[in-house]
N, CA, C and O of each residue as an XYZ file, in Angstrom:
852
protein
N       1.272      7.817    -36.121
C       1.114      9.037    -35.356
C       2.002      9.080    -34.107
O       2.498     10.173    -33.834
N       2.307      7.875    -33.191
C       3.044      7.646    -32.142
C       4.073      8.584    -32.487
O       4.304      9.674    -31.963
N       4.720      7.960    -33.537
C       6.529      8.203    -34.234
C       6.658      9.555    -34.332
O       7.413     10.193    -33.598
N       5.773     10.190    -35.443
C       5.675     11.539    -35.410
C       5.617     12.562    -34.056
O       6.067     13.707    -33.999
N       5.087     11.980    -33.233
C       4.784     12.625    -31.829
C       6.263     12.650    -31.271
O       7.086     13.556    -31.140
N       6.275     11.111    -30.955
C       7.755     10.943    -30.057
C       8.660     11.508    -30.725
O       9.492     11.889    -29.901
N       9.130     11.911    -32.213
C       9.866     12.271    -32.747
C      10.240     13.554    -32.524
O      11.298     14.183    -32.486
N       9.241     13.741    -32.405
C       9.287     15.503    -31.614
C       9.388     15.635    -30.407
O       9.730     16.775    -30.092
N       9.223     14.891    -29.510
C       8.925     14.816    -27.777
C       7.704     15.232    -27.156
O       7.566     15.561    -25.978
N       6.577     15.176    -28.311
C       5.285     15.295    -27.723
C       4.859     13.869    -27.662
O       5.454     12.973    -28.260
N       3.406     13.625    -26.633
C       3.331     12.970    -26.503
C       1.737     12.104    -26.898
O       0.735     12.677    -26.472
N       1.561     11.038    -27.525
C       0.588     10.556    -28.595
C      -0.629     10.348    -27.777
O      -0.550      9.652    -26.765
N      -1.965     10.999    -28.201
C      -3.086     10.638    -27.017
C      -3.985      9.760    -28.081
O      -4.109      9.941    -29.292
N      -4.466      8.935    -27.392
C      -5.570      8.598    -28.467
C      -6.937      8.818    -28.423
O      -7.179      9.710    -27.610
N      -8.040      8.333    -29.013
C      -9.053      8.594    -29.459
C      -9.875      8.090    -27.630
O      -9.479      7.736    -26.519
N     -11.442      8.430    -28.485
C     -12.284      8.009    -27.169
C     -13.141      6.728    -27.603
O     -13.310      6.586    -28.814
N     -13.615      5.922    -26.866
C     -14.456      4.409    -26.849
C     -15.738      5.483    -27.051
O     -16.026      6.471    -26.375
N     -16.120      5.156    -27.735
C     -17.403      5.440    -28.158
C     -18.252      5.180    -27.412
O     -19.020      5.999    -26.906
N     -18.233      3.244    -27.112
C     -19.636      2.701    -26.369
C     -19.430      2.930    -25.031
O     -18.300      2.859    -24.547
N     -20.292      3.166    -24.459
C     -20.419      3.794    -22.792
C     -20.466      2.914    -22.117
O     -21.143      1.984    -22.555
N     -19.951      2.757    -21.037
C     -20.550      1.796    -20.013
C     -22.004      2.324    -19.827
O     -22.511      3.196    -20.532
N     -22.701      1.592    -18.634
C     -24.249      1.600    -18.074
C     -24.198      1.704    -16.757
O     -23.078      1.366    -16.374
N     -25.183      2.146    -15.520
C     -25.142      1.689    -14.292
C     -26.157      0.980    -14.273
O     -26.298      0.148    -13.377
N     -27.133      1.157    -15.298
C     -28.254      0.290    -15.401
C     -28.832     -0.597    -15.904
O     -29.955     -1.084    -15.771
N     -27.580     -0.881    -16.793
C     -28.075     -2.091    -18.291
C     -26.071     -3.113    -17.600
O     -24.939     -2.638    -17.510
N     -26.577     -4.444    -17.320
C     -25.252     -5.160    -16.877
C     -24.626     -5.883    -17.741
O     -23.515     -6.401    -17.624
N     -25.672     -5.928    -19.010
C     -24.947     -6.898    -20.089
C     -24.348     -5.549    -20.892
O     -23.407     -5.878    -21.614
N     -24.549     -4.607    -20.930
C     -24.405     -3.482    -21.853
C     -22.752     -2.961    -21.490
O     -21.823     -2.877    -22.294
N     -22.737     -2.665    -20.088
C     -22.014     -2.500    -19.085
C     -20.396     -3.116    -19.300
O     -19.297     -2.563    -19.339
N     -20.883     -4.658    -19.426
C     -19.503     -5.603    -19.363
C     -19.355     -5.574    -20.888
O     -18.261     -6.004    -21.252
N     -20.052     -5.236    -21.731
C     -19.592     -5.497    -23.141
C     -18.694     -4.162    -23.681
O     -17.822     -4.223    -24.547
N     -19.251     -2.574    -22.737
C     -18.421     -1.525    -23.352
C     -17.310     -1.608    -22.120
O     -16.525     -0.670    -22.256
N     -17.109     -2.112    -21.402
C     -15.746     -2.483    -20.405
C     -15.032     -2.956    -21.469
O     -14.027     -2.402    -21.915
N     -15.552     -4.035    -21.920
C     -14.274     -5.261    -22.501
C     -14.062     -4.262    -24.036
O     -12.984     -4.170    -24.624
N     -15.152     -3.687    -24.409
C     -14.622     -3.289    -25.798
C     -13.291     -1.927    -25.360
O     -12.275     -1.914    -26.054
N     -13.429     -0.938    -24.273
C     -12.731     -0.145    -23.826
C     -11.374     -0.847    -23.293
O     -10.238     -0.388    -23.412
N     -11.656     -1.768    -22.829
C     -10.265     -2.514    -22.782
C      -9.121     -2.733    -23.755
O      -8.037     -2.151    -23.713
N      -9.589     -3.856    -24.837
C      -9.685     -3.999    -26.159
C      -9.149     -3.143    -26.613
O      -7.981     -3.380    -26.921
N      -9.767     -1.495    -26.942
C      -9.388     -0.886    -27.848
C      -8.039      0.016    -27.180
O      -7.181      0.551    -27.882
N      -8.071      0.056    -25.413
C      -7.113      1.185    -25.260
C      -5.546     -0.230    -25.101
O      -4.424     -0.020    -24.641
N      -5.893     -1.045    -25.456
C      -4.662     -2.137    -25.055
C      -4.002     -1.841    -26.288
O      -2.820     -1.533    -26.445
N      -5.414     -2.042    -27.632
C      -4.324     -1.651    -29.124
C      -3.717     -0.486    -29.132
O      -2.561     -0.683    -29.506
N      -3.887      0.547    -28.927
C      -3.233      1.529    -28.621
C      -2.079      1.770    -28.090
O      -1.011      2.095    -28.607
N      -2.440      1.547    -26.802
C      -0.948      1.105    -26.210
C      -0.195      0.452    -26.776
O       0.940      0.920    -26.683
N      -0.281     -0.895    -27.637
C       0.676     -1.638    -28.103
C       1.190     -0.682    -29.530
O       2.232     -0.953    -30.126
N       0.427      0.263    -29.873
C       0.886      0.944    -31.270
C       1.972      2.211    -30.561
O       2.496      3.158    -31.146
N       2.039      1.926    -29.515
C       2.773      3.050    -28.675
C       2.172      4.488    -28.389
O       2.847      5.503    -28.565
N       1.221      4.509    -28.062
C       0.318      5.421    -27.549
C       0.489      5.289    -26.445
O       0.342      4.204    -25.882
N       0.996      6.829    -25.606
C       0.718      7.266    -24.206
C      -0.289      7.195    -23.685
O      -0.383      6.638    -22.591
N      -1.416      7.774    -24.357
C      -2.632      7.487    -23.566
C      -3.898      7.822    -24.256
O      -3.750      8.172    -25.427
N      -4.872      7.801    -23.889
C      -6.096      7.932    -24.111
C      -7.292      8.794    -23.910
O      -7.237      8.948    -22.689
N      -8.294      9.429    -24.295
C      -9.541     10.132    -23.303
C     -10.485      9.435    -23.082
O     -10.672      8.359    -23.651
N     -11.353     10.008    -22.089
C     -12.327      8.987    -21.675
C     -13.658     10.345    -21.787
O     -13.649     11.558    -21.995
N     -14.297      9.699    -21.619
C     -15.838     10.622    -21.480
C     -16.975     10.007    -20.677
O     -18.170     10.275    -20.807
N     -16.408      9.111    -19.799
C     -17.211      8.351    -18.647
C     -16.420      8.204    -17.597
O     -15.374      7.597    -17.828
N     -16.652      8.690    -16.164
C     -15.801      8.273    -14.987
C     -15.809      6.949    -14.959
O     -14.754      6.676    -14.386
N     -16.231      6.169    -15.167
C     -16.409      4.217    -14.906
C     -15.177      3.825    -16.178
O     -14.605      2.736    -16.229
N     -14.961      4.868    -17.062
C     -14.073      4.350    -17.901
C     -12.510      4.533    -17.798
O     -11.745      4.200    -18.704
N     -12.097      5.112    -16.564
C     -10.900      6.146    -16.646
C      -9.782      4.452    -15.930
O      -8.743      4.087    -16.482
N     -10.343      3.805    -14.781
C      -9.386      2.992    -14.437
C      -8.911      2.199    -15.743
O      -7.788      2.227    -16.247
N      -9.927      1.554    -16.127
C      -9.607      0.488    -17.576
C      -8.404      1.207    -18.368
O      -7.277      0.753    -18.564
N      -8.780      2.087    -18.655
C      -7.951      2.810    -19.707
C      -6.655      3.241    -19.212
O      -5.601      3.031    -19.813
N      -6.767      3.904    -18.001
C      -5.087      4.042    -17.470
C      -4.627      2.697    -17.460
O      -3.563      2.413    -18.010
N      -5.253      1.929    -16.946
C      -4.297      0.506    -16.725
C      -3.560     -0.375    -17.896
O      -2.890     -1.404    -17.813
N      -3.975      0.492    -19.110
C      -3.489     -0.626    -20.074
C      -2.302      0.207    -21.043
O      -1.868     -0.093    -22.155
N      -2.018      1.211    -20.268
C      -0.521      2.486    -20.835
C       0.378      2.252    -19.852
O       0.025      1.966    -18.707
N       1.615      2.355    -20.222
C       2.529      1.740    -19.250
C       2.808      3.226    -18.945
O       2.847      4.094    -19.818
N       3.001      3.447    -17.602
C       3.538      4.527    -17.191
C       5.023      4.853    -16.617
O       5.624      4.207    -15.758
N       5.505      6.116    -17.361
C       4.634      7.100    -17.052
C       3.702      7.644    -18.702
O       2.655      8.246    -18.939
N       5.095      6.853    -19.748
C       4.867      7.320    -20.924
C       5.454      6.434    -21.602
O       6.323      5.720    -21.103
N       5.037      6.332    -22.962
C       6.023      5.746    -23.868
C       6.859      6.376    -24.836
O       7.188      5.734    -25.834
N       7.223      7.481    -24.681
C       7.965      8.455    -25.411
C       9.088      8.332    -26.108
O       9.379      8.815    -27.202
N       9.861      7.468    -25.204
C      11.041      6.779    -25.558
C      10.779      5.778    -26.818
O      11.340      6.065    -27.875
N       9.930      4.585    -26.756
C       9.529      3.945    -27.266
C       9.455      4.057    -28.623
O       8.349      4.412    -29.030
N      10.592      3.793    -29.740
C      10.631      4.021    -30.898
C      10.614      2.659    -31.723
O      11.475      1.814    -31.479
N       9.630      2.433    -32.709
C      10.085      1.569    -34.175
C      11.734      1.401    -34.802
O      12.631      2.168    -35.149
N      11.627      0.650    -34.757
C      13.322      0.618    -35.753
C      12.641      0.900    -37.297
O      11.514      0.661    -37.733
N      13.590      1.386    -37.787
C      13.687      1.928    -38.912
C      12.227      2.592    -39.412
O      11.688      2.497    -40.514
N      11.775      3.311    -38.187
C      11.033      4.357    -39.016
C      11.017      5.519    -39.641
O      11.860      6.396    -39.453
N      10.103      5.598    -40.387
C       9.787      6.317    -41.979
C       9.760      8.075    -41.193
O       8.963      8.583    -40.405
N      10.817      8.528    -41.748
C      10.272     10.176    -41.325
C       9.519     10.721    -41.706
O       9.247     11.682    -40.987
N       8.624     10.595    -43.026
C       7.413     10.809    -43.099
C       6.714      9.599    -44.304
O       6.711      9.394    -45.518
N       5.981      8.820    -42.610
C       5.317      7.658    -42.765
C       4.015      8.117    -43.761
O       3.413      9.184    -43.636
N       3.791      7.343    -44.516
C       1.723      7.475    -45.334
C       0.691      7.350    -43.802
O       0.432      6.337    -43.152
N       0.313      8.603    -43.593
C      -0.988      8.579    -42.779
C      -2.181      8.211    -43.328
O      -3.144      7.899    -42.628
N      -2.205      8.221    -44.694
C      -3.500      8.271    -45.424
C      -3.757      6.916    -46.566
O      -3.998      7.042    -47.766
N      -3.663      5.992    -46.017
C      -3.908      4.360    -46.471
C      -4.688      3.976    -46.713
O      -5.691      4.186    -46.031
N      -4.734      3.189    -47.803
C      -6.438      2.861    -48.312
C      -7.062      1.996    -47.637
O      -6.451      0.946    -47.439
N      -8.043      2.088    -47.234
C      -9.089      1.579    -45.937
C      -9.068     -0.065    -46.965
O      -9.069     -0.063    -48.196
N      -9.054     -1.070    -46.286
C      -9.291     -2.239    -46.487
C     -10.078     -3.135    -45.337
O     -10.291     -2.603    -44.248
N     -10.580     -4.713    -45.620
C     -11.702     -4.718    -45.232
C     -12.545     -4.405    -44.434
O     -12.734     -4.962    -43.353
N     -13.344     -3.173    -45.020
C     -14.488     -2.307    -44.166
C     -15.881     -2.879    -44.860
O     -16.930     -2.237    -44.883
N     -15.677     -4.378    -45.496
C     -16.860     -5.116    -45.691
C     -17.483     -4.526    -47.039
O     -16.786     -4.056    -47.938
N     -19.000     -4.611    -47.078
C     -20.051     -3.918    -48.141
C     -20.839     -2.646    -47.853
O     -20.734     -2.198    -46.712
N     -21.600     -2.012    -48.707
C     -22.160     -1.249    -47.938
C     -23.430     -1.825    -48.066
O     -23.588     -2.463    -49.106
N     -24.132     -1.788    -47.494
C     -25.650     -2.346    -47.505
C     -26.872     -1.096    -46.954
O     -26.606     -0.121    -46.251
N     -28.228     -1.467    -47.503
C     -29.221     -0.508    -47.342
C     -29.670     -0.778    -45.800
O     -30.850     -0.513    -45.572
N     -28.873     -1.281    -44.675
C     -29.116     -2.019    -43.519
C     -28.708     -0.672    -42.910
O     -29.504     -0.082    -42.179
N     -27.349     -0.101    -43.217
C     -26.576      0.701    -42.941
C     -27.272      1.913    -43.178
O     -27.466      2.668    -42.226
N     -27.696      2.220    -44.370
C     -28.065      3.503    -44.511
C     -29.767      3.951    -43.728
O     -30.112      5.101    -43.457
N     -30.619      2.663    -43.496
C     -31.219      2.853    -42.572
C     -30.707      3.314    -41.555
O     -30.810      4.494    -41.220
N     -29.917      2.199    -40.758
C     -29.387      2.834    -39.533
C     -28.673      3.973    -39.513
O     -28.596      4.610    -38.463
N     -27.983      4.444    -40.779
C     -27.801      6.561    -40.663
C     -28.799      6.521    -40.412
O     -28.990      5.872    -39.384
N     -30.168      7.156    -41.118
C     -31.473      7.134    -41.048
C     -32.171      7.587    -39.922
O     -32.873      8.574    -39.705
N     -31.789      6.581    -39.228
C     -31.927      6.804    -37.707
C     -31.198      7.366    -36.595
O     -31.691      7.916    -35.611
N     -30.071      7.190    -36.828
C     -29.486      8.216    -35.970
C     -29.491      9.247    -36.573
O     -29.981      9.345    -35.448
N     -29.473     10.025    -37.082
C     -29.956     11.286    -37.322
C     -30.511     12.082    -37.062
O     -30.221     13.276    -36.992
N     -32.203     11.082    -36.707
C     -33.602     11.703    -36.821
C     -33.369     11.305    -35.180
O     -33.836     12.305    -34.634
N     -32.982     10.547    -34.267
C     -32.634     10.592    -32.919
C     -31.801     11.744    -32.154
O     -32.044     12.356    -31.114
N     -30.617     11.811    -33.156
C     -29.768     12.749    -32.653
C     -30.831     14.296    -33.066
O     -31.088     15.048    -32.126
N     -31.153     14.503    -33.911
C     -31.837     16.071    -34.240
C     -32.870     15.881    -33.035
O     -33.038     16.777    -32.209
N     -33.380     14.973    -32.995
C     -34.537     15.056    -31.523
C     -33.731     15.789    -30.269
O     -34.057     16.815    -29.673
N     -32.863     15.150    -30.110
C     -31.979     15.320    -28.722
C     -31.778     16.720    -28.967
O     -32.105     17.432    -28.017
N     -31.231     17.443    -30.206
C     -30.589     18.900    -30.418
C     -32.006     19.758    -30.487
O     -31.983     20.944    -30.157
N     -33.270     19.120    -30.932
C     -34.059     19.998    -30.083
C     -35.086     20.069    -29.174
O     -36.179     20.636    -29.152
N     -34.238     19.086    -28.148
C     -34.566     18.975    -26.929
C     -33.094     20.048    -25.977
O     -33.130     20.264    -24.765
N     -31.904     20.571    -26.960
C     -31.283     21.247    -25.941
C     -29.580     19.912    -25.547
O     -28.864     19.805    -24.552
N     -29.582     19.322    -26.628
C     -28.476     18.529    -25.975
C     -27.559     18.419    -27.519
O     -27.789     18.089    -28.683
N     -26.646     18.812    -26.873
C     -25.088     18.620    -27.755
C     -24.596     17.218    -28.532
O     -24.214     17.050    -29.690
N     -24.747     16.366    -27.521
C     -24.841     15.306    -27.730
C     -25.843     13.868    -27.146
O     -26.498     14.333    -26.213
N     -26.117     12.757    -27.270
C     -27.069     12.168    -27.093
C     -26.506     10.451    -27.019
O     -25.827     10.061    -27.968
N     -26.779      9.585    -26.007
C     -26.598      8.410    -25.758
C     -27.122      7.516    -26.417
O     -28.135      7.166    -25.811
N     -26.980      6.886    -27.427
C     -27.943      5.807    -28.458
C     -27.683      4.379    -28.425
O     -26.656      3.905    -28.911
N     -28.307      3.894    -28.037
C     -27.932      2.261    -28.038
C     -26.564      1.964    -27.761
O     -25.769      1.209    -28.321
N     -26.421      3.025    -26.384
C     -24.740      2.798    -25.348
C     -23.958      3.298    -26.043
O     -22.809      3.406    -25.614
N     -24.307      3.820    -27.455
C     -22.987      4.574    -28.074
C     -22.767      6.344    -27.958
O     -23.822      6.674    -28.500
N     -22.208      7.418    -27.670
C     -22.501      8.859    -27.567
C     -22.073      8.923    -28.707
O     -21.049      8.435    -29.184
N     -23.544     10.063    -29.562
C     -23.430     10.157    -30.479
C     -23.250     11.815    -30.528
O     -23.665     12.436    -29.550
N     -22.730     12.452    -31.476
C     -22.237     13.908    -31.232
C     -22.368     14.810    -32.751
O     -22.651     14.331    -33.849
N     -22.088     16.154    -32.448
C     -22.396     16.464    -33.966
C     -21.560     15.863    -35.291
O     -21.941     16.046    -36.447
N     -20.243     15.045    -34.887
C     -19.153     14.517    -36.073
C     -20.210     13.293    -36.312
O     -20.365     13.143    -37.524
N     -20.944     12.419    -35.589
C     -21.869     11.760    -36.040
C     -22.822     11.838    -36.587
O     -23.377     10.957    -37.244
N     -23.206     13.073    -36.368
C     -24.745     13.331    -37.096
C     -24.077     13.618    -38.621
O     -24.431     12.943    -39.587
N     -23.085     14.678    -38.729
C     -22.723     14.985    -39.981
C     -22.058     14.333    -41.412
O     -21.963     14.692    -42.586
N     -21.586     12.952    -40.453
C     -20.893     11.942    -41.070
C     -21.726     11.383    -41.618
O     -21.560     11.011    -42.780
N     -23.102     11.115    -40.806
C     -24.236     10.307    -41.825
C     -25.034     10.835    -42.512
O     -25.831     10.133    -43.136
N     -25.065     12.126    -42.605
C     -25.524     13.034    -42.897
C     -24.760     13.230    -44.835
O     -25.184     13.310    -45.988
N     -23.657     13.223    -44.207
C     -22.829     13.259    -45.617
C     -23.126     11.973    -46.648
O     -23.375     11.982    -47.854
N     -23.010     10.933    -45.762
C     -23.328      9.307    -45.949
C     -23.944      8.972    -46.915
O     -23.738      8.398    -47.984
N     -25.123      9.629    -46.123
C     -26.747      9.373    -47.223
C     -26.940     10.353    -48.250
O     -28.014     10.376    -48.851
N     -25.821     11.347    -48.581
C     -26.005     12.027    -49.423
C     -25.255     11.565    -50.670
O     -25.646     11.478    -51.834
N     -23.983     11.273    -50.074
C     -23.172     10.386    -51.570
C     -23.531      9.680    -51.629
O     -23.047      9.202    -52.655
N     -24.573      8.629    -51.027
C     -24.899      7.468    -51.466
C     -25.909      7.832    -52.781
O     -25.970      7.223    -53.849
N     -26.851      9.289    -52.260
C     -27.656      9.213    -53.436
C     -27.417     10.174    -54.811
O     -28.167     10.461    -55.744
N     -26.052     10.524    -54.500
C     -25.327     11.608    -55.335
C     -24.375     10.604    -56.527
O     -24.013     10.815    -57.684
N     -24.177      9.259    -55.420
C     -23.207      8.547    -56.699
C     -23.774      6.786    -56.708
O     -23.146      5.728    -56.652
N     -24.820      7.013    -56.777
C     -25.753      5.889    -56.911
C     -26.216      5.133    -58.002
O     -26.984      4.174    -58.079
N     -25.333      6.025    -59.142
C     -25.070      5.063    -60.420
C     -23.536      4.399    -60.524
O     -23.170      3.750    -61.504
N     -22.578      4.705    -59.185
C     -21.224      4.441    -59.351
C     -21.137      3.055    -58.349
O     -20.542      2.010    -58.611
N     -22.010      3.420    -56.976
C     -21.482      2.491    -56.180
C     -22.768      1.737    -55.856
O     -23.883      2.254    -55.782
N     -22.415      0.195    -55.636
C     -23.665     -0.845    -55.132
C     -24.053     -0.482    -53.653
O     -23.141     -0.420    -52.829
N     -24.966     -0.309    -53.379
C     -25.471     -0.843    -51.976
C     -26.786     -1.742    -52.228
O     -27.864     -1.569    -52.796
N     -25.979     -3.083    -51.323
C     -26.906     -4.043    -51.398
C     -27.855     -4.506    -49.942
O     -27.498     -4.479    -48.764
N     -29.145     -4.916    -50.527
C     -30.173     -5.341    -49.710
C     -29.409     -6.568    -48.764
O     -28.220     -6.873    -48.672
N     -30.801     -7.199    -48.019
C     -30.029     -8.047    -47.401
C     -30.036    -10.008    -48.189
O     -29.605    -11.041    -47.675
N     -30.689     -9.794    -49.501
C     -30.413    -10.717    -50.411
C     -29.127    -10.375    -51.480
O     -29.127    -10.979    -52.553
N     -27.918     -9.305    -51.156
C     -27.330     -9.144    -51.910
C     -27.529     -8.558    -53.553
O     -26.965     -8.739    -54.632
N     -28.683     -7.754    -53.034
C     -29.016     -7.233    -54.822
C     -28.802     -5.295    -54.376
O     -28.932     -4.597    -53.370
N     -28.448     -5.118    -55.694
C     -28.245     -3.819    -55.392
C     -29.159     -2.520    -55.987
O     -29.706     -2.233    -57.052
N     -28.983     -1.888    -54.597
C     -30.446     -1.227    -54.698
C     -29.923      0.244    -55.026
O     -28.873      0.789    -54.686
N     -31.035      0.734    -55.829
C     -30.503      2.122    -56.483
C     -30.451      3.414    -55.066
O     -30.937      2.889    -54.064
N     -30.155      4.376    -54.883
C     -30.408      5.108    -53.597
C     -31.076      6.587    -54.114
O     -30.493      7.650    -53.902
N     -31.796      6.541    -54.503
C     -32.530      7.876    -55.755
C     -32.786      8.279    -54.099
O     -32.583      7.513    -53.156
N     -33.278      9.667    -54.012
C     -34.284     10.293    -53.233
C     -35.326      9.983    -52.739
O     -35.675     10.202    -51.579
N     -36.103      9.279    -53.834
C     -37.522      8.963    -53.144
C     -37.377      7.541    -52.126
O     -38.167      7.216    -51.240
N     -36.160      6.837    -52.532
C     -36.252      5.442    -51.887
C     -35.457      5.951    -50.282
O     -35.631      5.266    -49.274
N     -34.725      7.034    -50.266
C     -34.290      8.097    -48.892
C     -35.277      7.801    -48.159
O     -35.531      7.078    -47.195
N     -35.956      8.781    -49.074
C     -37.671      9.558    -48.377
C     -38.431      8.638    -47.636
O     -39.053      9.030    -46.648
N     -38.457      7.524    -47.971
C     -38.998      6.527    -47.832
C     -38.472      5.652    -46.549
O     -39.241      4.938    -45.904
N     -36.905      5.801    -46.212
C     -36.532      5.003    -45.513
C     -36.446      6.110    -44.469
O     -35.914      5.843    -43.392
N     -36.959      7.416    -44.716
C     -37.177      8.233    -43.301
C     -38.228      7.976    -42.923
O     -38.415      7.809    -41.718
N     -39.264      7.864    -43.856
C     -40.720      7.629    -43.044
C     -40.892      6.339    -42.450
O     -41.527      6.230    -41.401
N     -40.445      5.470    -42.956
C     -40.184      4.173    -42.155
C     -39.584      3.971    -40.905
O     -40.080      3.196    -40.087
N     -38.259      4.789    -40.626
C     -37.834      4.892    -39.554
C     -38.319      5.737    -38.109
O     -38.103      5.440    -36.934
N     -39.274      7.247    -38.873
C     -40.068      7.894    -37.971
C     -40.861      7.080    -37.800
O     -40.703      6.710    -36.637
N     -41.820      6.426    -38.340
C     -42.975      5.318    -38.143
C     -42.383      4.479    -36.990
O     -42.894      4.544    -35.872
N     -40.980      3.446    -37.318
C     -40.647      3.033    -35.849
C     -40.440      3.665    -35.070
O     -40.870      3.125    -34.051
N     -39.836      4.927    -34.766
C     -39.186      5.710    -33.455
C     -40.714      5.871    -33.056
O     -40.883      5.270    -31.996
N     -42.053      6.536    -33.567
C     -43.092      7.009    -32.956
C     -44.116      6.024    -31.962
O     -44.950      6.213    -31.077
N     -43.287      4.445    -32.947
C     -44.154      3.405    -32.427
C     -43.637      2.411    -31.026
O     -44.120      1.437    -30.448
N     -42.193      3.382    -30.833
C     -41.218      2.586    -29.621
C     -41.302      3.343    -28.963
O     -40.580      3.113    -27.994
N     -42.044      4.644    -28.837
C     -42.027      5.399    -27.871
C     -42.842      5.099    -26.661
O     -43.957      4.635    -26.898
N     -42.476      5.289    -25.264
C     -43.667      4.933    -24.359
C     -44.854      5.396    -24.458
O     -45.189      6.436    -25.025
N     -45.491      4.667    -23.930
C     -47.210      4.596    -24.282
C     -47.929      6.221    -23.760
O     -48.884      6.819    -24.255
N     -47.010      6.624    -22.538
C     -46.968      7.696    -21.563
C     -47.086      9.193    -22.459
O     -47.772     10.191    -22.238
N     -45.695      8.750    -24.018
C     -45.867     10.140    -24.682
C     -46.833     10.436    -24.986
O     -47.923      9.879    -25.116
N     -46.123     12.190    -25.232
C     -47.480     12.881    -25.495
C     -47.283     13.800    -26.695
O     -46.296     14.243    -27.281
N     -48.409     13.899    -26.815
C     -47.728     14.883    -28.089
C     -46.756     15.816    -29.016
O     -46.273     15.963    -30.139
N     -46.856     16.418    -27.467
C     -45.214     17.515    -27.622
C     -43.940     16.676    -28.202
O     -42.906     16.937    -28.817
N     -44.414     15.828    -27.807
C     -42.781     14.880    -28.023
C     -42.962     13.677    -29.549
O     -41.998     13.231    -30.171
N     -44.329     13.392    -29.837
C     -44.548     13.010    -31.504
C     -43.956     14.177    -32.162
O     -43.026     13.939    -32.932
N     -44.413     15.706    -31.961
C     -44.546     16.417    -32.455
C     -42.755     16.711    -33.179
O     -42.283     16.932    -34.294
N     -42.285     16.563    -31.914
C     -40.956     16.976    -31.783
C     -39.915     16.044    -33.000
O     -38.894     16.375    -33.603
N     -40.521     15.096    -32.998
C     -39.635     13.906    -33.857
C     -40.125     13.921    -35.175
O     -39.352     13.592    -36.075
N     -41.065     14.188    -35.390
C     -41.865     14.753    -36.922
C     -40.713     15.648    -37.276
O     -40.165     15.568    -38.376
N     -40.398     16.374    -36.488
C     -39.763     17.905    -36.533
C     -38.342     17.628    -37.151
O     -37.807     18.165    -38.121
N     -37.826     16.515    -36.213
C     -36.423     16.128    -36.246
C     -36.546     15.284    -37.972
O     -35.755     15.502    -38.889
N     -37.352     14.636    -38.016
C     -37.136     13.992    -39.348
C     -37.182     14.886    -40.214
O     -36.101     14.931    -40.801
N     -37.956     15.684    -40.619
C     -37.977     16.649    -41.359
C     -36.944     17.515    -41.956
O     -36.841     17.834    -43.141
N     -36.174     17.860    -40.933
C     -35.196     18.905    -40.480
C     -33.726     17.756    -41.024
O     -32.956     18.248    -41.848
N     -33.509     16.667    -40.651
C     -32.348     15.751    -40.583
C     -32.707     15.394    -42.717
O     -31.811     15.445    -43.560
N     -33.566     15.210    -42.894
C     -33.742     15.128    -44.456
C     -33.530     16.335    -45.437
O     -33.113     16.256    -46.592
N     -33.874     17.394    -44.798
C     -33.407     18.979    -45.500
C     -32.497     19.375    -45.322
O     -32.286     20.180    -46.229
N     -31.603     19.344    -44.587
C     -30.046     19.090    -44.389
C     -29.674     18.423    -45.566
O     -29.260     19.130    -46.484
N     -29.738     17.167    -45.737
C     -28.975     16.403    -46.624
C     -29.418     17.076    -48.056
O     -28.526     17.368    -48.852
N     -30.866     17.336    -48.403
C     -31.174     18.015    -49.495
C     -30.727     18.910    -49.525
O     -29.847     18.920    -50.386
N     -30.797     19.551    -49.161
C     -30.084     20.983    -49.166
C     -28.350     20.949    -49.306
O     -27.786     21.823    -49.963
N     -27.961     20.397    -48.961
C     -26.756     19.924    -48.715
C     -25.650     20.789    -47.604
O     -24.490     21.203    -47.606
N     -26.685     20.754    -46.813
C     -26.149     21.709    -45.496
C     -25.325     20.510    -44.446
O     -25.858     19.673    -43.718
N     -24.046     20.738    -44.638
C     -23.124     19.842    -43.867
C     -22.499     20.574    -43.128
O     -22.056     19.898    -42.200
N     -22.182     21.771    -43.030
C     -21.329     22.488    -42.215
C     -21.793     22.315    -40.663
O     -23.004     22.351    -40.443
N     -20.706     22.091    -39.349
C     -20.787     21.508    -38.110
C     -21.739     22.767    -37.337
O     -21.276     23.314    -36.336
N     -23.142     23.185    -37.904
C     -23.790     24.281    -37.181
C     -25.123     23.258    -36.309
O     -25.931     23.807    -35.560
């Protein structure tokens, strides 16, 4: 993407760090520093100008690791005028039913947050947004759309079929935990609310309502 950019004299931005820093969690804090580090350094070295951020605590890290003012100049020898953007993903591991829980759950977290009034939602230091909700959303649907084609395995390595009812199942399991991690303080309105979200995040996928609404 750099090449293509500079090739033209625009200039290559890259993606955003997902995991957030904290002001209130310090191990959380130094781990999405170093991963924001990390990821805007590869960048830079792929010849990327620069980066976005979506946290003020994240903006020094990230300028500091683009050489300024730009790398525009900065060309590959003998590159491809029109390079393959679209490469076959290699090791991205197994898929496992570990995973499709955890869609599972963000889902039924994120639909809470959307109807509580929020666009997007902070989850275990990561911002999660509607390309997230919809991605897993899609996820758990081919998993159970082509679930005679592809394995997903348990965590003994056996592979487990992904029919509907075994879905169904790993939603009620997951509302069961969210209702049972909630502070002791909630109150109803807010059980009520996550009933709501599970519900709603499972009829989507049945339905097969993916469009970014």
């Amino acid at each position: 993407m750099p090449e293509i950019c500079h090739h033209r004299g625009m200039l290559a931005i890259g993606g955003m760090t997902a995991l957030y820093p904290s002001r209130e969690d310090a191990e959380l804090n130094a781990r999405a520093l170093a991963v924001l580090e990390k990821d805007k350094k590869n960048e830079a070295d792929y010849l990327m100008d620069g980066a976005w951020t979506g946290h003020p605590d994240q903006n020094t890290i990230a300028v500091e690791q683009f050489p300024y003012p730009n790398q525009i100049h900065a060309r590959p020898k003998n590159a491809s005028r029109y390079p393959d953007l679209r490469p076959v993903p290699t090791g991205v591991g197994v898929r496992t039913v570990k995973g499709t829980r955890a869609a599972v759950r963000t889902v039924i977290r994120y639909r809470d947050g959307v109807l509580r009034g929020n666009g997007s939602s902070l989850l275990d230091g990561y911002m999660e947004d509607l390309a997230t909700d919809r991605i897993y959303r899609l996820m758990i649907a081919q998993r159970v759309r082509h679930r005679d084609l592809v394995s997903i395995e348990d965590e003994q390595g056996r592979n487990v079929e992904h029919t509907p009812e075994f879905v169904t199942g790993l939603f009620d399991e997951e509302l069961d935990r969210l209702l049972r991690e909630l502070p002791a303080a909630a109150g109803e309105e807010e059980r009520k609310r996550f009933r709501r979200a599970r519900e709603l995040s499972e009829a989507m996928i049945v339905n097969g309502e993916f469009d970014p609404v």
